[in-house]
Backbone as CSV, one residue per row, in Angstrom:
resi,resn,N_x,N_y,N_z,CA_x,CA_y,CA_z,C_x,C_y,C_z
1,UNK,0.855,-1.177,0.000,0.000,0.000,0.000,0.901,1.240,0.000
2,UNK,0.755,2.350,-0.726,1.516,3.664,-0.939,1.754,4.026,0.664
3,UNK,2.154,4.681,0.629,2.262,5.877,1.571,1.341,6.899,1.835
4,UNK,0.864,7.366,1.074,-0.366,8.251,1.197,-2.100,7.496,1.419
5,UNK,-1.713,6.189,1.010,-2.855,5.596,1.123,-3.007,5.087,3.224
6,UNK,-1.775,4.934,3.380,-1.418,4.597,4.680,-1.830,5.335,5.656
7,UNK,-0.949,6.591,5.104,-1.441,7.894,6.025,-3.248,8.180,6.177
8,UNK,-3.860,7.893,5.056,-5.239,8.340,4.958,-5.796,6.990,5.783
9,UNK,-5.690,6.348,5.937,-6.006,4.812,6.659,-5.857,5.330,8.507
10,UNK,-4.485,5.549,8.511,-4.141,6.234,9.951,-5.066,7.590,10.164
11,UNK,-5.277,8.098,9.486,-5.972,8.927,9.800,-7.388,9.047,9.989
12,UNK,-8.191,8.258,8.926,-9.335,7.683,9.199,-9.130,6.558,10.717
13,UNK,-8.661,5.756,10.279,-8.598,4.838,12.149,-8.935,6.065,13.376
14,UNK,-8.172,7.139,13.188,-8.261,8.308,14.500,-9.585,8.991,14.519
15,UNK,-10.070,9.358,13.342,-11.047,9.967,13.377,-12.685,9.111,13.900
16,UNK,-11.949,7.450,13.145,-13.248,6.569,14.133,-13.051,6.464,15.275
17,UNK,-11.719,6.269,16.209,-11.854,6.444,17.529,-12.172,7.444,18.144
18,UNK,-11.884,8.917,17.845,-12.913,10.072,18.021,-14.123,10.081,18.118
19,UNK,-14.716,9.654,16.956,-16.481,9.693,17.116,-17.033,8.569,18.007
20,UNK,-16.181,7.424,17.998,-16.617,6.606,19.430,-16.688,6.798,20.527
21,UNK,-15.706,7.783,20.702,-15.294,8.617,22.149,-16.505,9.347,21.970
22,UNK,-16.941,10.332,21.194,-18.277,11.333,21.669,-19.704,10.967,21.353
23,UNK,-19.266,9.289,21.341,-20.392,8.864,21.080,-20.694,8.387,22.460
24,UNK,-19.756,8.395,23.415,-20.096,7.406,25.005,-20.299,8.552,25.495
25,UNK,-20.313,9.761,25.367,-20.546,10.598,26.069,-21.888,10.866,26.823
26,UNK,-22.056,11.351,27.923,-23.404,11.357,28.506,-24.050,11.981,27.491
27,UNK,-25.540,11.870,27.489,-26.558,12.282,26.689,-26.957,13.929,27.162
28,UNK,-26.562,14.668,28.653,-26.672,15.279,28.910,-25.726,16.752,28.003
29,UNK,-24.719,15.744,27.562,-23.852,16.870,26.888,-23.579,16.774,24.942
30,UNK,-24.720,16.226,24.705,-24.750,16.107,23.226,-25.860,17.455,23.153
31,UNK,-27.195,17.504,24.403,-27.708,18.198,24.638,-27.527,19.878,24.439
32,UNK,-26.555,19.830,25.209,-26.261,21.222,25.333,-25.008,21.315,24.276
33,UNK,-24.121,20.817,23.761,-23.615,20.988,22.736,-24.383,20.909,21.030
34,UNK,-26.244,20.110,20.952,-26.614,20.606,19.880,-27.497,22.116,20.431
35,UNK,-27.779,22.883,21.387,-27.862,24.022,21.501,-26.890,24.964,21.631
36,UNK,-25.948,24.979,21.677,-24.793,26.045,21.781,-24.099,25.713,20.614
37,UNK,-23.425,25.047,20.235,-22.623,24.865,18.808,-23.640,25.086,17.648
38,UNK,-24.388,24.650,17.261,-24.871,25.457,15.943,-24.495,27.070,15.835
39,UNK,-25.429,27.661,16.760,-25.899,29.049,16.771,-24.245,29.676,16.854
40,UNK,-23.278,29.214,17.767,-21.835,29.862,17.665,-21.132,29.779,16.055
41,UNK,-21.049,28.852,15.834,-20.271,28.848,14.363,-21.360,29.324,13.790
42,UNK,-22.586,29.575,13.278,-23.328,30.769,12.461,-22.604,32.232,12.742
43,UNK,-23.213,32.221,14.592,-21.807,33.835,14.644,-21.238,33.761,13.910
44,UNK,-19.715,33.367,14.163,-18.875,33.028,13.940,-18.334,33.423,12.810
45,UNK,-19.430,32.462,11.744,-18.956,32.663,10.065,-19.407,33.561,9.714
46,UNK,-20.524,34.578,10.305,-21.073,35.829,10.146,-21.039,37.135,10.163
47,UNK,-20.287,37.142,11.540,-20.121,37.974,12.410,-18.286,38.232,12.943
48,UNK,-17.518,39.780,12.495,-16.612,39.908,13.078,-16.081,40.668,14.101
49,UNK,-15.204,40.903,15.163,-15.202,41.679,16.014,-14.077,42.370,15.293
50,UNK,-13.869,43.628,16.160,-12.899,44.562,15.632,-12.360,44.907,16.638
51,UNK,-11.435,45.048,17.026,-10.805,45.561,18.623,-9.439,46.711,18.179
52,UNK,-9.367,47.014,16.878,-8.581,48.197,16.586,-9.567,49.577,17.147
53,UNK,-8.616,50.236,17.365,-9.312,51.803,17.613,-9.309,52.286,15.675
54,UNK,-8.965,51.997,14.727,-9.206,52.646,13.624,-11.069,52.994,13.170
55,UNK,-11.781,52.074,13.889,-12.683,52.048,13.793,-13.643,52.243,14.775
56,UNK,-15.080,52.978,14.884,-15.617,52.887,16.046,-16.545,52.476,16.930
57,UNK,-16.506,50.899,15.940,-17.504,49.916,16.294,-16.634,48.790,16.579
58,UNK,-17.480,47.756,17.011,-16.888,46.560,17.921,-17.305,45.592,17.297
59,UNK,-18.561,45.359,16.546,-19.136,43.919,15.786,-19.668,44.259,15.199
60,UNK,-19.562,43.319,13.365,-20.014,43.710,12.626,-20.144,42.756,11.949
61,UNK,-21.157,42.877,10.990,-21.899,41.711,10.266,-21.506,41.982,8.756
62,UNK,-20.985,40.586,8.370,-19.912,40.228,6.960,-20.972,39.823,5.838
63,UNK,-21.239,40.238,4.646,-21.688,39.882,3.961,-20.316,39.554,2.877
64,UNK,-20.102,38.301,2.446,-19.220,38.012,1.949,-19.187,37.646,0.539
65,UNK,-18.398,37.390,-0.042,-18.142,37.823,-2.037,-18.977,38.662,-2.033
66,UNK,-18.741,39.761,-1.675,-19.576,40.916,-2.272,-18.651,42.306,-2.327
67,UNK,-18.259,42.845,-3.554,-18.035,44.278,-3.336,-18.604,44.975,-2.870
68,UNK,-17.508,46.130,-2.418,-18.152,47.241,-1.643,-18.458,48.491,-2.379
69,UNK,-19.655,49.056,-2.157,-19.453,50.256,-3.042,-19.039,51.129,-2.361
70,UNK,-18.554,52.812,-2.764,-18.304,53.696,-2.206,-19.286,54.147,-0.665
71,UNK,-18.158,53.961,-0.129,-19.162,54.785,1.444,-19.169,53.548,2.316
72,UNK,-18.847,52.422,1.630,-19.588,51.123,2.756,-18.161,50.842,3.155
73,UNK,-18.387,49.669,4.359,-17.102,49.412,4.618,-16.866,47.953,4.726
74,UNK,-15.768,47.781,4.103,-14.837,46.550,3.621,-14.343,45.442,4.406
75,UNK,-14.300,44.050,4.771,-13.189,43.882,5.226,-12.374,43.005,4.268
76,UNK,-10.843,42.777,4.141,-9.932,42.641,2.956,-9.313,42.106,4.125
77,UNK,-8.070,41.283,2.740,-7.195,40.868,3.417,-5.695,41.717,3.198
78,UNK,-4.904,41.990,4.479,-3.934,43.258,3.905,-2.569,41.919,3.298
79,UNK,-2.579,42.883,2.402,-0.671,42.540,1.613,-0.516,43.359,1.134
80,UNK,0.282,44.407,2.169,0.906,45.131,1.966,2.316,44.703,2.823
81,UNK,3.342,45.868,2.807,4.999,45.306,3.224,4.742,45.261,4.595
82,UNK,3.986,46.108,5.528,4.375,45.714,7.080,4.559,44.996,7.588
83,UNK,5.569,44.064,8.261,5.733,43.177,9.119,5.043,43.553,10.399
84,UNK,4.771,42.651,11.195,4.593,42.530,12.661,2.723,43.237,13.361
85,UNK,2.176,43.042,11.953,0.938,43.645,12.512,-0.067,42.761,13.455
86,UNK,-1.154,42.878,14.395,-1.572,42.303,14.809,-2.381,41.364,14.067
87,UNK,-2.861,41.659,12.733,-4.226,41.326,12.600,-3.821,41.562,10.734
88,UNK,-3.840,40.011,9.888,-3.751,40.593,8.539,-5.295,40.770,8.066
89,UNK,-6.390,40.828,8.672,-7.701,41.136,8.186,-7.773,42.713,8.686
90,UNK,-7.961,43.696,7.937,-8.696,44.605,7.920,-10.134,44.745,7.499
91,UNK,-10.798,46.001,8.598,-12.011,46.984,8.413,-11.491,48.007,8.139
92,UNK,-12.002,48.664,6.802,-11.533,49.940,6.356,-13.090,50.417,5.364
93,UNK,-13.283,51.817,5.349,-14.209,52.467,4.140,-13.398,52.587,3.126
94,UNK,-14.363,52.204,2.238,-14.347,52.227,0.444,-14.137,54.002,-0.029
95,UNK,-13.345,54.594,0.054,-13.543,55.816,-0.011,-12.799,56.486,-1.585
96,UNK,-12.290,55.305,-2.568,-11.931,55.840,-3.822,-11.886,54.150,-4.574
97,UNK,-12.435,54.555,-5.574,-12.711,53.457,-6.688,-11.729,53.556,-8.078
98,UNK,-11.586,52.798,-9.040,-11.066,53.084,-10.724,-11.386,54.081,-10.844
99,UNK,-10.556,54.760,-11.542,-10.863,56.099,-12.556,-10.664,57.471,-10.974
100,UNK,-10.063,57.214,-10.340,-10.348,58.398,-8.950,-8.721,58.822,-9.159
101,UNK,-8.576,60.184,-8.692,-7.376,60.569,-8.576,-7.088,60.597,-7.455
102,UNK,-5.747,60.389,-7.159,-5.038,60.869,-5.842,-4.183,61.928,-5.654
103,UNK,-4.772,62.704,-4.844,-3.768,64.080,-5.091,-2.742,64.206,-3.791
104,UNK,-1.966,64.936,-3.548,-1.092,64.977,-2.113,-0.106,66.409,-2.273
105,UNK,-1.234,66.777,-1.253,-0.757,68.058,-1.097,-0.108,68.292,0.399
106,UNK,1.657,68.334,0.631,1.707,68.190,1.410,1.992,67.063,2.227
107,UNK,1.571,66.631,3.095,1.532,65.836,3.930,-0.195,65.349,3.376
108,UNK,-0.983,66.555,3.059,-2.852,65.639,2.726,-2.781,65.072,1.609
109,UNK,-3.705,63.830,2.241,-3.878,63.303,1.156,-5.529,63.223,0.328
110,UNK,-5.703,63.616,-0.442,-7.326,64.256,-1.468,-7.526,62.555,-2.590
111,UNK,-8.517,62.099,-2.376,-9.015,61.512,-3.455,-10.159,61.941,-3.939
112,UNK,-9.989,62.175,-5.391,-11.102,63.455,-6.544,-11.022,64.377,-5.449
113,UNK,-12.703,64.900,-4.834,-12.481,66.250,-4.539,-12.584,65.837,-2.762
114,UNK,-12.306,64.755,-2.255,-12.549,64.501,-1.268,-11.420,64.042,0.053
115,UNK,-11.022,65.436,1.141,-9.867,65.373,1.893,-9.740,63.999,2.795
116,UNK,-8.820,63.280,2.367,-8.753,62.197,3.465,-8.254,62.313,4.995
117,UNK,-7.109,62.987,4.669,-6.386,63.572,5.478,-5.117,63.604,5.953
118,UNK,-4.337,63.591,6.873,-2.980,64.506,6.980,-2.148,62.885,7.030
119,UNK,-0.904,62.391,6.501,-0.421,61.001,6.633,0.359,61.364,7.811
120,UNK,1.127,60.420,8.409,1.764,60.550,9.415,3.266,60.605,8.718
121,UNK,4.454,60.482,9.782,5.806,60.279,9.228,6.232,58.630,9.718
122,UNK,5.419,58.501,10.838,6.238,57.191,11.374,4.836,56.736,12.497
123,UNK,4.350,55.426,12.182,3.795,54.157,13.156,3.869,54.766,14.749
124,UNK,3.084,54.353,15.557,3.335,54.475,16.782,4.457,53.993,17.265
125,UNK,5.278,52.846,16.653,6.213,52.442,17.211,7.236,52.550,16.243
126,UNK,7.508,53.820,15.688,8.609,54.722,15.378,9.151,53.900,13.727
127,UNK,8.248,53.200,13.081,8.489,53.178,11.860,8.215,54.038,10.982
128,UNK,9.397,54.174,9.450,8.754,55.255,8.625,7.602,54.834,7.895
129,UNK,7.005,55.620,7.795,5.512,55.108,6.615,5.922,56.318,5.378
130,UNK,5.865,55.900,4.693,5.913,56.439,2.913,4.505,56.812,2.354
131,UNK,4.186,58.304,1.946,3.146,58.662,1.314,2.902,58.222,0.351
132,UNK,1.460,57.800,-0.007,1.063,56.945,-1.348,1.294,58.347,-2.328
133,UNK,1.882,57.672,-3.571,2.375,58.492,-5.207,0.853,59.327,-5.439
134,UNK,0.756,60.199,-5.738,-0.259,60.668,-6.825,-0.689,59.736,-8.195
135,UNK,-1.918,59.768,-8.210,-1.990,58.603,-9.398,-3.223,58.335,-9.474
136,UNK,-3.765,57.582,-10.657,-4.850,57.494,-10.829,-5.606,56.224,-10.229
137,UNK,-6.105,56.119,-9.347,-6.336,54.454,-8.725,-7.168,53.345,-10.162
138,UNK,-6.074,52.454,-10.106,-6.279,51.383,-11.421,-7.577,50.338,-11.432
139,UNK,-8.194,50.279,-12.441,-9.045,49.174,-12.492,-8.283,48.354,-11.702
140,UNK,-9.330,47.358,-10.922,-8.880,46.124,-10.232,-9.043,46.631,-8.353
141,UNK,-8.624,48.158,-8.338,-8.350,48.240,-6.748,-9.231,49.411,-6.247
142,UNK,-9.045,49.564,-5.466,-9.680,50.309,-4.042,-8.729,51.276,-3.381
143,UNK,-9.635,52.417,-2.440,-8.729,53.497,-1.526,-9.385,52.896,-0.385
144,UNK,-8.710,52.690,0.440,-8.955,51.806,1.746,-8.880,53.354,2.811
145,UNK,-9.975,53.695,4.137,-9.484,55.061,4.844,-9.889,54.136,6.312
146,UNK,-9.804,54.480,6.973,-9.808,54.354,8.682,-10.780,55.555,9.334
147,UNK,-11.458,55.278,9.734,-12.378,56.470,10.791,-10.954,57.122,11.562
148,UNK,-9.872,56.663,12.237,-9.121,56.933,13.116,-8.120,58.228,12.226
149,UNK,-7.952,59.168,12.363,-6.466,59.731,12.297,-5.516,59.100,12.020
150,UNK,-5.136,58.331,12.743,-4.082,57.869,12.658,-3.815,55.911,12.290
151,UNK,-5.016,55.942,11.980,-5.192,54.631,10.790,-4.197,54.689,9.921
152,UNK,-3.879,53.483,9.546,-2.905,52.568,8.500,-3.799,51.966,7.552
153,UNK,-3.829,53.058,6.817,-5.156,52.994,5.562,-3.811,52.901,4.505
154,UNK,-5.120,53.615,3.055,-4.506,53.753,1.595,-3.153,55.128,1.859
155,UNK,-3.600,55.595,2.669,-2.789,56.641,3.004,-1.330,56.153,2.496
156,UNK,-1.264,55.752,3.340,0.152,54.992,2.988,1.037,54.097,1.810
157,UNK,2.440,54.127,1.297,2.318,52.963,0.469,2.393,51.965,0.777
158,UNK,3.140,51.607,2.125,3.139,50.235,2.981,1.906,49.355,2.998
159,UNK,0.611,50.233,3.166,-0.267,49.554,3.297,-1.198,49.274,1.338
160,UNK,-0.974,50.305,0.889,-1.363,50.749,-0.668,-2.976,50.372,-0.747
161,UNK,-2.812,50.696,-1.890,-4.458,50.468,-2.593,-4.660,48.726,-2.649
162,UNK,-6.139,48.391,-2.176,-6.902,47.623,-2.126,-6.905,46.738,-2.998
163,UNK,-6.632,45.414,-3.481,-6.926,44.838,-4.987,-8.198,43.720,-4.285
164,UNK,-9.148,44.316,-5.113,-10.548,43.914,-5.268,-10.790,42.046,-5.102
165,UNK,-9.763,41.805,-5.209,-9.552,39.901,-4.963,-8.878,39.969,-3.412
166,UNK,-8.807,40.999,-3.042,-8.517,40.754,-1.667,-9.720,40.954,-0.544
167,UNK,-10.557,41.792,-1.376,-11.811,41.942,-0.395,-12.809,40.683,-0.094
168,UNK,-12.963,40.381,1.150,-13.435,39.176,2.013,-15.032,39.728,1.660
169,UNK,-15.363,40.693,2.043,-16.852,41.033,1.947,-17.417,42.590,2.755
170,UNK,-18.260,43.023,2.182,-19.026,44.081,3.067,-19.020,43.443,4.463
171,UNK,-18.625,44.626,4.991,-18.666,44.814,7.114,-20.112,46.067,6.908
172,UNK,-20.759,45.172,7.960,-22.210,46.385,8.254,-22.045,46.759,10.006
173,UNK,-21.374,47.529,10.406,-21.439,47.757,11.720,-22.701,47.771,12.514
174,UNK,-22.611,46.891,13.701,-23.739,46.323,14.162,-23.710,47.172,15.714
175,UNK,-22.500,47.239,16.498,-22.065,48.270,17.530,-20.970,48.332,17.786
């Protein structure tokens, strides 16, 4: 027998001694595990928390493969260069689409006629952040903004513009 056929054999064997095991289990706790486990993994796959200050809600409800249009807010997955972030899922607003300019005046940063606002020079913990180029945002991506000031949005190039295969789904803030 292969090797891979082996492994899948060993592995099936474990998985039947598993379900035998929660099959002797008292009846008292199949009970309360078919009332509590459904309804959690629905959360779960539904529902995300947010515990960044960029934002100023706490849970929010994912509607997923779905673009976002302007104004709504996103959550994506980030790839951009930062190392060491807490969290590679971002919540961010949709705040520039294809065909939008980016202007930077300054330290501000303007997409079309609309002020995003002032970039920083350096992370709370004393990294440089690089102002995103002036440019026209390309079919395919997104301007990602932060409710916070001092959000690690599109602002930045570290973090950059959005590519539309990275967005997980509309976030509807719930509180």
């Amino acid at each position: 027998m292969p090797a891979s056929r082996g492994r899948l054999a060993c592995w099936l064997f474990r998985v039947g001694i598993e379900l035998v095991e929660l099959l002797r289990l008292p009846l008292r706790y199949w009970k309360a595990s078919l009332l509590i486990v459904p309804p959690a993994l629905w959360l779960a796959m539904n529902y995300r928390v947010n515990l960044s200050p960029s934002m100023p809600w706490t849970l929010a409800r994912v509607e997923y493969d779905r673009l976002p249009n302007r104004g709504e807010f996103m959550l994506y997955e980030y790839r951009g260069t930062m190392d060491g972030l807490p969290s590679r899922t971002f919540f961010k607003q949709v705040v520039g689409g294809p065909g939008d300019r980016i202007r930077v005046v300054g330290r501000t940063v303007w997409v079309g006629s609309q002020r995003i606002g002032d970039a920083m020079t350096k992370t709370r913990d004393g990294r440089p952040l690089t102002i995103v180029a002036e440019c026209t945002i390309p079919s395919g991506f997104l301007f990602a903004k932060g409710e916070h000031s001092a959000s690690f949005d599109s602002r930045y190039q570290e973090s950059g513009l959005v590519p539309v295969d990275a967005v997980i789904g509309v976030a509807q803030p719930v509180f």
